[in-house]
RODREN-483856 format. One record per atom (N, C-alpha, C): x, y, z. Coordinates in steps of 0.05 Angstrom, whole numbers, plus 5000, padded with zeros to 4 digits. Atoms other than C-alpha are relative to their C-alpha. Layout:
RODREN-483856
XYZ...
This chain:
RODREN-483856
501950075022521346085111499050264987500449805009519946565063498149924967500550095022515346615004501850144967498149965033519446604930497750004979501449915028513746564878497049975012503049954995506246834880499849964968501649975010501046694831496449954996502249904994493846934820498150024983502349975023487246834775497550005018502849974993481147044777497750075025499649934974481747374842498850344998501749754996476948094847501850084986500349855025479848594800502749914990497450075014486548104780498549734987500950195021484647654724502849855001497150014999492547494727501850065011497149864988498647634761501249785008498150164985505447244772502150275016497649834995511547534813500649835032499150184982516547334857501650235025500249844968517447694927503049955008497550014977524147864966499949985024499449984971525947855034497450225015501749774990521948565038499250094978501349955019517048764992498250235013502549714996512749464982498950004967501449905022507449504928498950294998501249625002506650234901497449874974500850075027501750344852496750145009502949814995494350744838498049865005502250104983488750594875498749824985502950135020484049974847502849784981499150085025490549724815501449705006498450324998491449014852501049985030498150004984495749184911498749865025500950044973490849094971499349594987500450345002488248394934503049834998497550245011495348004928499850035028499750094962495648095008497149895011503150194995488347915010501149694989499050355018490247214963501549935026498450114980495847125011498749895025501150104973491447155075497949814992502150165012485846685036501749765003497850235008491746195026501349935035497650104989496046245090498950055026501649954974491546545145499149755021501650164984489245965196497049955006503249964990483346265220498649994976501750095018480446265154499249674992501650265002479145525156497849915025502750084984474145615205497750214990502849855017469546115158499449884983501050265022464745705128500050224972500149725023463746435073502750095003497249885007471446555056499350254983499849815035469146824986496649974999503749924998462547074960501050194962500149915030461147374891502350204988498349725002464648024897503049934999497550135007471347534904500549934966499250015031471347364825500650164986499449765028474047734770498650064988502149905015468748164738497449865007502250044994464147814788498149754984501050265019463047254732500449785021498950214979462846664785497849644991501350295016457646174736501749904979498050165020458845674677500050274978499449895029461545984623500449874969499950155014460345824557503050024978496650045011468645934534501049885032497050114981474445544576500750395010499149724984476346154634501450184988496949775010483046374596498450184977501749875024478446584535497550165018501049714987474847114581499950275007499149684991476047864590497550145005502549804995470648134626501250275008499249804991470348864625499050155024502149984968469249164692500550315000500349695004471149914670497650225004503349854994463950254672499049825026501650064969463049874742500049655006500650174996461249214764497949754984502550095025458948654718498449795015502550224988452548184741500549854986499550275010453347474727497649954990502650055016446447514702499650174974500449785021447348114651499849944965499250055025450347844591500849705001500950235006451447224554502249885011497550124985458747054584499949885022500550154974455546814646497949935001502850195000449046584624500249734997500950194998446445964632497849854982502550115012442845354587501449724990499750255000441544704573502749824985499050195027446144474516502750095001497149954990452344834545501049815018497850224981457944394575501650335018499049694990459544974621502449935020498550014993465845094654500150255026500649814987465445464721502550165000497449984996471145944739500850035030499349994974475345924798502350135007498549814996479346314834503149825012497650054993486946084841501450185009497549884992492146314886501949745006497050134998499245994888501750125013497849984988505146044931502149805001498250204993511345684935501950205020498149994978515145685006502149984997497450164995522645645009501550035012498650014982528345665049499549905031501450134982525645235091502349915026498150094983529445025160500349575010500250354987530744315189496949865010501850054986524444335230497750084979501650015025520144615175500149694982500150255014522344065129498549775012501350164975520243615190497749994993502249894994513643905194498149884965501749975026511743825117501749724983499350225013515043085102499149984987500750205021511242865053499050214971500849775020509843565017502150184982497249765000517243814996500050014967499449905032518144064921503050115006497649795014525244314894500050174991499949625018525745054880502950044997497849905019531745304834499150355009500349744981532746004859501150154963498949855035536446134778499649804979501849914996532046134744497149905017501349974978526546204792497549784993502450165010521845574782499449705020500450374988519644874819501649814976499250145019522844354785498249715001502550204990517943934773500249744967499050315010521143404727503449984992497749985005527543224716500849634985499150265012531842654672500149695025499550374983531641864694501250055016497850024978535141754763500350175009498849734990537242454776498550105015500149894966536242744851497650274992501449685009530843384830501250165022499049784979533143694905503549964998495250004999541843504884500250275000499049685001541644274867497650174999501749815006535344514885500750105040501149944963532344824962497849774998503750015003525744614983499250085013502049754996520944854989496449834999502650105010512644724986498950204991501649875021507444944935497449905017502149984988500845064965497750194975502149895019493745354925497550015018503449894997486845674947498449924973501949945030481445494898497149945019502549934998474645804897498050024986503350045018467845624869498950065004502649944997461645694861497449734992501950305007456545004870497750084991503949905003450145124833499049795018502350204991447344504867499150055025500249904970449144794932498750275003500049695011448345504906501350045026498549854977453845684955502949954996496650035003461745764955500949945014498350124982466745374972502750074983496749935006473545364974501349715017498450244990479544874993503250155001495949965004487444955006501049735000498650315005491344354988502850104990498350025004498544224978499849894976500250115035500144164896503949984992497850095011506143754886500849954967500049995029505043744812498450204987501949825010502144324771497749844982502050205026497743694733498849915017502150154975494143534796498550145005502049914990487643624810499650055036499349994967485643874887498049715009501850334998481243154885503049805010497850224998488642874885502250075021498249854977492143364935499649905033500250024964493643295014497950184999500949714990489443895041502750135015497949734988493844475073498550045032501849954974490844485140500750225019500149704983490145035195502949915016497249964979496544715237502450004984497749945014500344635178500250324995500149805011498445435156501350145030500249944990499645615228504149985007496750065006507345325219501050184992498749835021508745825166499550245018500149804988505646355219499750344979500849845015502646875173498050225008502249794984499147525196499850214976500049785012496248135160498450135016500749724984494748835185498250064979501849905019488349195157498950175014500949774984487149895189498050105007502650004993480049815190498649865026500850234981480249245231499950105034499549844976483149705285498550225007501749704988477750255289497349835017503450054982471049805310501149735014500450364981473149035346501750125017499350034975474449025416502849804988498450134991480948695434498549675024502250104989477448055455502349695011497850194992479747305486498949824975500850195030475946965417502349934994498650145006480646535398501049944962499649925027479946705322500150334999500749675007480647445340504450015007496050125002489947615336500849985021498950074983489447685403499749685008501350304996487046965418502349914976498050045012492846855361503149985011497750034982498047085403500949825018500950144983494746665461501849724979499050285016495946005416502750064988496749955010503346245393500549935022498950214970504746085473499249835006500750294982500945545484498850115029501049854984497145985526497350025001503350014991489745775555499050175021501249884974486146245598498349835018500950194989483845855658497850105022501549844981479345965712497150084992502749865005472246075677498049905019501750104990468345655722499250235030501349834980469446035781499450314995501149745023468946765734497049864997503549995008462146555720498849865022501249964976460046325794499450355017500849684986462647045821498050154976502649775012458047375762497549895006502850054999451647015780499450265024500149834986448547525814501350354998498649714986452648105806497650274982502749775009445848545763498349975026501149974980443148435831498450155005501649714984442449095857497250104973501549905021439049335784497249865005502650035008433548785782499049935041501749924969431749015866499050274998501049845002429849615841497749945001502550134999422349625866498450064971500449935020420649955803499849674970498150125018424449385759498149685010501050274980422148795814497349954994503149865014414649055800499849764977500550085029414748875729501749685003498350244995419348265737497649745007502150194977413947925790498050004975502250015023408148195734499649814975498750135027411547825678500249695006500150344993412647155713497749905005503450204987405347145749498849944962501350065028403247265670500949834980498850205014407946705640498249745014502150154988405346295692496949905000502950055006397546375680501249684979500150245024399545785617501649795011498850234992405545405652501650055018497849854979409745425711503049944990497250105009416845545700501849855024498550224995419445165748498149815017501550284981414744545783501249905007498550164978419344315825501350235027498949734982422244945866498750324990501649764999419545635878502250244977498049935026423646125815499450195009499949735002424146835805501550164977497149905006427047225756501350214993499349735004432647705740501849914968498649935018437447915695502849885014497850104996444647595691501750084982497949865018451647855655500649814977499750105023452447235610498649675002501750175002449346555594501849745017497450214983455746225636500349894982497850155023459645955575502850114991497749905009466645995559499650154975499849795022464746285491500250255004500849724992460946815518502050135018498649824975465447055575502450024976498349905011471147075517500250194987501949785014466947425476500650325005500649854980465547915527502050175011497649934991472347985554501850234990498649765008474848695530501750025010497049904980481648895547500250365002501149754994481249555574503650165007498049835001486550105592500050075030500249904979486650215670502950165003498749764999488250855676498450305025502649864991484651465714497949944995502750135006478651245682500449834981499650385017478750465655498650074972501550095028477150495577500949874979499650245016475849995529502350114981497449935015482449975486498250094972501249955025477950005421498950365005501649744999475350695452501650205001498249834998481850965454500450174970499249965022484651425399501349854976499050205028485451135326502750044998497750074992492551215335501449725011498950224976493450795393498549734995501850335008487550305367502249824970498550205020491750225301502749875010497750084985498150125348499349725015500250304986495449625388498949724988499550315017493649105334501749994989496450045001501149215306501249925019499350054980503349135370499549665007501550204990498948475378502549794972497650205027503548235310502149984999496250014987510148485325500649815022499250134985509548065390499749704992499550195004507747535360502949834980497449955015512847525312502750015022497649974980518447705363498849805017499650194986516547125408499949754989499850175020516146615343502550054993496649895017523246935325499649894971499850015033520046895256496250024992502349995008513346915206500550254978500749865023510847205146497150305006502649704994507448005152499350154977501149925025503048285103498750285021501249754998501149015119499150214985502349835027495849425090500250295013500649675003497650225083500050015038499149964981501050195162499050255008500449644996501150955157497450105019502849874992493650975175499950135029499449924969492751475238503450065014496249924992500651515251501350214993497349745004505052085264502849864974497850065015511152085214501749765009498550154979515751805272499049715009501350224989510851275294501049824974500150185013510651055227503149904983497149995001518251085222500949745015498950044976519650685288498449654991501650295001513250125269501649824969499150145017516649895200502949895007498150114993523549865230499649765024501450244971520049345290500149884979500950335004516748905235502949924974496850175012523348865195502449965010497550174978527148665257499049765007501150184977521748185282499449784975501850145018518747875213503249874976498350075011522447355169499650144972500149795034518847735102497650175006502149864994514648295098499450094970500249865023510148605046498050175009501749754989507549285054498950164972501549745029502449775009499950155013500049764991503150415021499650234989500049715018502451185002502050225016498549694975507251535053503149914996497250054998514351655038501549965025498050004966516651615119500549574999499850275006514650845102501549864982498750095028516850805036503250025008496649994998524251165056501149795012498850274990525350555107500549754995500050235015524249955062503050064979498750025027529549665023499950074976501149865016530350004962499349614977499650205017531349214921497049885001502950085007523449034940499450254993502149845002519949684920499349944968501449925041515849594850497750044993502749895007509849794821498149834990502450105003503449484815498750114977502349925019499449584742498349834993502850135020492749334724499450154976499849965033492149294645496250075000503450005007484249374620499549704997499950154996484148714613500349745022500150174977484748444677503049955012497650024993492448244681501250245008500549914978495448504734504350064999497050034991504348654729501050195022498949864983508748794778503450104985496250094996516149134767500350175015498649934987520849224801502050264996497449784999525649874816502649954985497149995004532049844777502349995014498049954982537749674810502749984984498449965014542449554754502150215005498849744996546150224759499950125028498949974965549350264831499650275002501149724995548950994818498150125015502649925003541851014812499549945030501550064980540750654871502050105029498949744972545951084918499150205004501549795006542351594887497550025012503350134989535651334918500450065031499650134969538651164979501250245025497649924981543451675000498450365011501449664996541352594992497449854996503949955019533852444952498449785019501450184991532151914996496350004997502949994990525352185027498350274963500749855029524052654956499449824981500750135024524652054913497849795018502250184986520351584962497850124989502749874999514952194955499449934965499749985017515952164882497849754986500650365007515251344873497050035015503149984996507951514899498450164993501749915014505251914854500049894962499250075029504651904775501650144989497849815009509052414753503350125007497649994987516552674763500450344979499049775008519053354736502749975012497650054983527053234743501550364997498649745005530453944749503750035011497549904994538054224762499750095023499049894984538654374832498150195015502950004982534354584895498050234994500549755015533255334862497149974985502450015016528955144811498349765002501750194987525454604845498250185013501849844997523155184884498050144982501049785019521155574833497749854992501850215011517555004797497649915017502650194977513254714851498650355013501049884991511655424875498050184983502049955025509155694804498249904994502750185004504555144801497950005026502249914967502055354874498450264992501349834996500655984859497750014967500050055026498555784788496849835003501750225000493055334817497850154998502549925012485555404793499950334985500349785015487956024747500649864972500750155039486455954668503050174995497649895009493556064636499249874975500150115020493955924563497849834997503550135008485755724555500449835015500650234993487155224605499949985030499349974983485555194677502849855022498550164993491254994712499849975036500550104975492254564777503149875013497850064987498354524827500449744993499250275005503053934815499449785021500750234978502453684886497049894996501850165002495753604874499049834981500350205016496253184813501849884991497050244998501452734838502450064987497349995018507053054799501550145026497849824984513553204845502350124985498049875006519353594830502149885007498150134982525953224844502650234991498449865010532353654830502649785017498350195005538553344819502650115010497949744998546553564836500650134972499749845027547653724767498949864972501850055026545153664697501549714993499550335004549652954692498549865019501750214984545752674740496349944986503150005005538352804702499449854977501550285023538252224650500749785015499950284985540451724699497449975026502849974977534352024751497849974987503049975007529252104700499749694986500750345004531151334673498949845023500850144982530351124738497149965013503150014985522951354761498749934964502650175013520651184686500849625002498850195003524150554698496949835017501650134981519050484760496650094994502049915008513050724718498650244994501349794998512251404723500350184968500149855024511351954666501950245012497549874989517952334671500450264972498349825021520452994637501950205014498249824997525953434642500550304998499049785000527954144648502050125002497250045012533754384623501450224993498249705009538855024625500849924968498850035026541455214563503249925010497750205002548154744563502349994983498350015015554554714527500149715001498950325005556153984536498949834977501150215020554753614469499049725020500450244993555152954513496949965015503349944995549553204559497450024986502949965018544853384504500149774985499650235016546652804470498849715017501050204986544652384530496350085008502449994991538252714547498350034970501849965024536552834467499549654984499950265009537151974464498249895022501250224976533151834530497349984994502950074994526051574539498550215001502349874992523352134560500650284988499849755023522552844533500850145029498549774982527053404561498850354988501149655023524554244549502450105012497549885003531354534538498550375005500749705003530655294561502550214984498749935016533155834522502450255016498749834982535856314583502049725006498050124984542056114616499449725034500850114970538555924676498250115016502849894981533656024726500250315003499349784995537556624746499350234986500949765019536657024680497750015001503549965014529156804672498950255016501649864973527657154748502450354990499649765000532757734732499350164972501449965025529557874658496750065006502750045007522357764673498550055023502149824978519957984744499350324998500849775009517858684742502450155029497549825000523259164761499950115030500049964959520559424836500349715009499950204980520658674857503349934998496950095007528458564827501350255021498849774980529759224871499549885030500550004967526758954936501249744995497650214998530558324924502450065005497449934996537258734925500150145025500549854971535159144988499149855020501950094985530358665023501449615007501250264996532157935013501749795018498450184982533857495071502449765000498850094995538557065085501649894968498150125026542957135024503650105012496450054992550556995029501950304985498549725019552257684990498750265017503249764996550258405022498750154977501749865015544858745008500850284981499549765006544859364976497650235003501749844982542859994999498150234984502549805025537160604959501750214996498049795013544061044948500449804985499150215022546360394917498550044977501850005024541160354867498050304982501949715013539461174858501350004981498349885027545161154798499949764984500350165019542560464762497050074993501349985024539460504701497749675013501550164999533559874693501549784987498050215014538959434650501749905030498250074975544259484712498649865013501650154970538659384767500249734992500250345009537658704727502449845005497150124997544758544720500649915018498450014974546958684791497449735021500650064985540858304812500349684987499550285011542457614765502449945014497450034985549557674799499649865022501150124968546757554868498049715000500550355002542156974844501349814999498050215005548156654823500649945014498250074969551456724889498649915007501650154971545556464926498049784981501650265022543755894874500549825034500650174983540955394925499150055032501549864968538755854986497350065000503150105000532255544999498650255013501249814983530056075046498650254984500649675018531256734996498149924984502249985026527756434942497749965009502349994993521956254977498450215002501449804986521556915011498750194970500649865028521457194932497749964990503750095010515156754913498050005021502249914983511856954973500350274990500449774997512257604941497950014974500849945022508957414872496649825003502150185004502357254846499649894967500550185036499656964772500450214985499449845008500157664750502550074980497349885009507157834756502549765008498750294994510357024756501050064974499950085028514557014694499049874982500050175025512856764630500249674994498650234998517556334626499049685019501750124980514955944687498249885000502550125012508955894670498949894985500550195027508755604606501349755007498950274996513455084638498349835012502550114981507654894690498349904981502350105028502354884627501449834989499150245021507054494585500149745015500050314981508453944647497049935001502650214995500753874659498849904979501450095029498953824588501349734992498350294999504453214590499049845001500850164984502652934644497549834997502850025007494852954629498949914980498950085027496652674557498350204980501049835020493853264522501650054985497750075019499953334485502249935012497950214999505452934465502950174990498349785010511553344476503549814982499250135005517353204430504149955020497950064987525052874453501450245021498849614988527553634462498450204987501849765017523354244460502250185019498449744985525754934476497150165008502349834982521355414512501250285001498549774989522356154521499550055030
């Protein structure tokens, strides 16, 4: 069972959103812009334990916080929530008065289930809808006579909706099965906790793992797991005989006993507490009730010294509620996982090792994230981007897959480069690993110095990466692809003979800066200053050409030195090592020109201070 179509109103900062989920799903996308709420909706909808919180939702659940009557029908609303949080008391869109027929709003989430098995179907007799998989919709009428499931799946459609009762002044909510999109939830089954518990739905939230004990509560995941086996802890009666008594020793302290005796003779002056037998009292570990002793029940770590699992490192605390989901999952041999930003606390590897578990163990997963180690292991066919408009609506797209290229391209060398990429806002596509260096290291050393009236600030730190490509045919099919997935893409660009090339990157989307040197090679053997092009030919490590020696260079002129030292760039185009060791030799000073104007021109892009045009040239 898997879910095929989500939709979402009036849900905290999504006024809107449809979209339809694969197998494995990752929402990218900038903070604030939806991602963490569609896995919230989900767990509102599909969670169990949420039908035993009487407060599901509460103000701060509505869109722009509007949760009274309104005097327009919902769709005719756009609250703006840009300058902050709007009060349902502020303005006239949520005021209140006599002569208004007011319309409250409510919060809808939708899902439709499909691929349902034998025993599923079983389970949900009387709730089954037809889903069409092309194009992707319920079929929810069809001509006289004719079968609606002859050529559909099925599947069930399920809905959250959340109010607000003035009479009650308090929120409620309902889940009901909606076999017709023209039905009210007055006319629906309800969705109940053993039907939601069928579908087996969990989400991870990395917060959850720093403060709650691991407990036996029965609404806490371990107590989830517990009920996935059919698994009662037994035995409390005699657990709460051996604790009577066991604060013993504490209240015999004569000290403790003292005050104890003082406190009863002075309850006593007004009434005896017990008139029938002689009392006394102490202190006891719990009130003897199964709640409490579940409560209570910490799962601990015996080890040299026993400590509570919650007291362990955030690591191991965020591991062991993954852990608590993966198993459930792997002993269900199925279920739906929603995980919020995994990464949290995790080594690279950990968080390598935990996504390949829950996409062995889980029938669908949907993950938000910011870490390429997560991002590189996901299917590339779910990854798409999350945007919230000003307006409230809320789209998702998806990655391009059209162009097999593109996506061997993704998959195969750039893997973990373009992952890092697809998580920020920016892309700078370049020719080859050379000037990838160069690029990303100009803007390092480049950072908080004023170049051209403007201070400038490393790319890493404002989300722009560098991707470099194998060759200049590959950089209109890379830079279509990340604006494909939203980002603000430009190009950098040797000077080129190929009409076809310029012809492809002087027709694409995005703007390319054609340079006017040959290549990286000339800019660095033209434009560094003349002792550093010398200790490059004497000094510089691990290049595939030798060096040359200070007889070598006593009989060149300042033209040659240049020459002989563009030669050797050529040879060692792509030796990550040398060039590094080169820009660990420079500072903002003595960085070419060239370079640097390329850095200013990308942040001024990026930052929309100007709008550069299809092809510029640069010196």
């Amino acid at each position: 069972m898997k879910i095929v179509h989500i939709k979402m109103s009036n849900f905290r900062c999504i006024k809107e959103i449809e979209l339809y989920p694969v197998q494995h799903n990752v929402f990218l996308g900038p903070n604030n812009s939806g991602k963490t709420a569609i896995l919230e909706g989900l767990n509102l909808l599909l969670n169990p334990e949420i039908s035993t919180h009487s407060h599901a939702i509460d103000e701060n659940d509505f869109y722009g916080r509007c949760y009274k009557g309104l005097r327009e029908p919902p769709e005719a609303y756009a609250a703006d929530t840009s300058s902050g949080p709007v009060s349902p008391d502020s303005g006239p869109a949520c005021s209140v008065d006599a002569e208004t027929v007011l319309q409250c709003p409510t919060i809808r989430i939708d899902a439709v289930l499909s691929d349902l098995s034998e025993e599923d179907e079983d389970a949900f007799p009387n709730h089954l809808v037809p889903w069409r998989d092309n194009p992707p919709e319920v079929i929810d009428a069809t001509e006289e006579g004719e079968d609606p499931f002859a050529n559909a799946k099925t599947a069930i459609r399920v809905r959250f909706e959340g109010w607000y009762d003035p009479e009650e002044d308090d929120f409620l909510y309902e889940t009901f099965f909606l076999p017709s999109k023209s039905m009210t939830r007055e006319e629906c089954h309800r969705f109940t906790r053993e039907h939601k518990r069928r579908i087996g739905f969990l989400i991870y939230r990395d917060f959850r793992a720093l403060t709650r004990p691991i407990t036996l509560d029965p609404t806490t995941l371990f107590g989830r797991l517990l009920q996935s086996q059919e698994v009662i802890p037994q035995h409390f009666e005699e657990i709460i005989n051996r604790l009577q008594g066991v604060l013993g020793l504490m209240t015999q302290d004569p000290d403790v006993e003292a005050i104890l005796s003082a406190y009863k003779a002075e309850m006593e002056r007004y009434l005896l507490l017990s008139p029938t037998s002689v009392s006394d009292l102490s202190f006891e570990l719990t009130d003897g009730t199964r709640s409490q002793l579940k409560d209570i029940a910490q799962m601990h770590v015996l080890g040299a010294i026993p400590l509570p699992l919650q007291k362990s490192g955030a690591g191991t605390r965020s591991l062991a509620i993954l852990a608590i989901l993966t198993l459930i999952m792997r002993r269900r041999g199925r279920g739906i996982l929603a995980l919020e930003e995994p990464e949290t606390f995790l080594f690279p590897h950990a968080q390598r090792r935990v996504i390949d578990e829950c996409l062995a163990v889980s029938s669908q997963l949907f993950v938000t994230t910011h870490s390429p180690y997560i991002l590189e292991r996901m299917p590339v066919e779910g990854v798409g981007r999350i945007d919230r408009r000003q307006d409230g609506t809320v789209s998702y797209t998806a990655l391009s897959t059209e162009n097999v290229k593109q996506v061997n391209l993704y998959s195969r060398r750039l893997r973990h480069s373009f992952c890092e990429a697809l998580l920020g806002r920016a892309v700078v596509i370049v020719e080859g690993e050379s000037d990838r260096s160069w690029l990303s290291g100009t803007s390092r050393i480049l950072n908080r110095v004023t170049w051209n009236g403007r201070l400038c600030e490393a790319f890493e730190l404002q989300g722009i990466a560098v991707i470099s490509t194998e060759g200049n045919r590959d950089i209109c099919k890379t830079g279509t692809f990340f604006l494909d997935a939203g980002l603000k893409v430009i190009a950098i660009v040797d000077r080129i003979n190929d009409p076809e090339i310029i012809d492809d990157l002087c027709g694409a989307s995005f703007p390319s800066i054609f340079l006017r040197q040959t290549g990286l090679e000339a800019i660095l053997a033209e434009q560094l200053p003349v002792e550093i092009v010398r200790r490059i030919l004497l000094e510089a490590p691990h290049s595939r050409t030798p060096l040359r020696t200070p007889v070598d260079l006593s009989g060149m002129n300042e033209s040659l030195v240049r020459g002989t030292c563009m030669e050797m760039l050529m040879q060692n185009k792509g030796s990550y090592f040398m060039h590094e060791w080169i820009i660990s030799l420079l500072d903002e000073t003595i960085l070419p020109t060239t370079l640097k104007n390329i850095v200013d021109m990308v942040l001024r892009f990026v930052t929309g201070e100007v709008a550069i045009q299809t092809c510029s040239l640069i010196h």
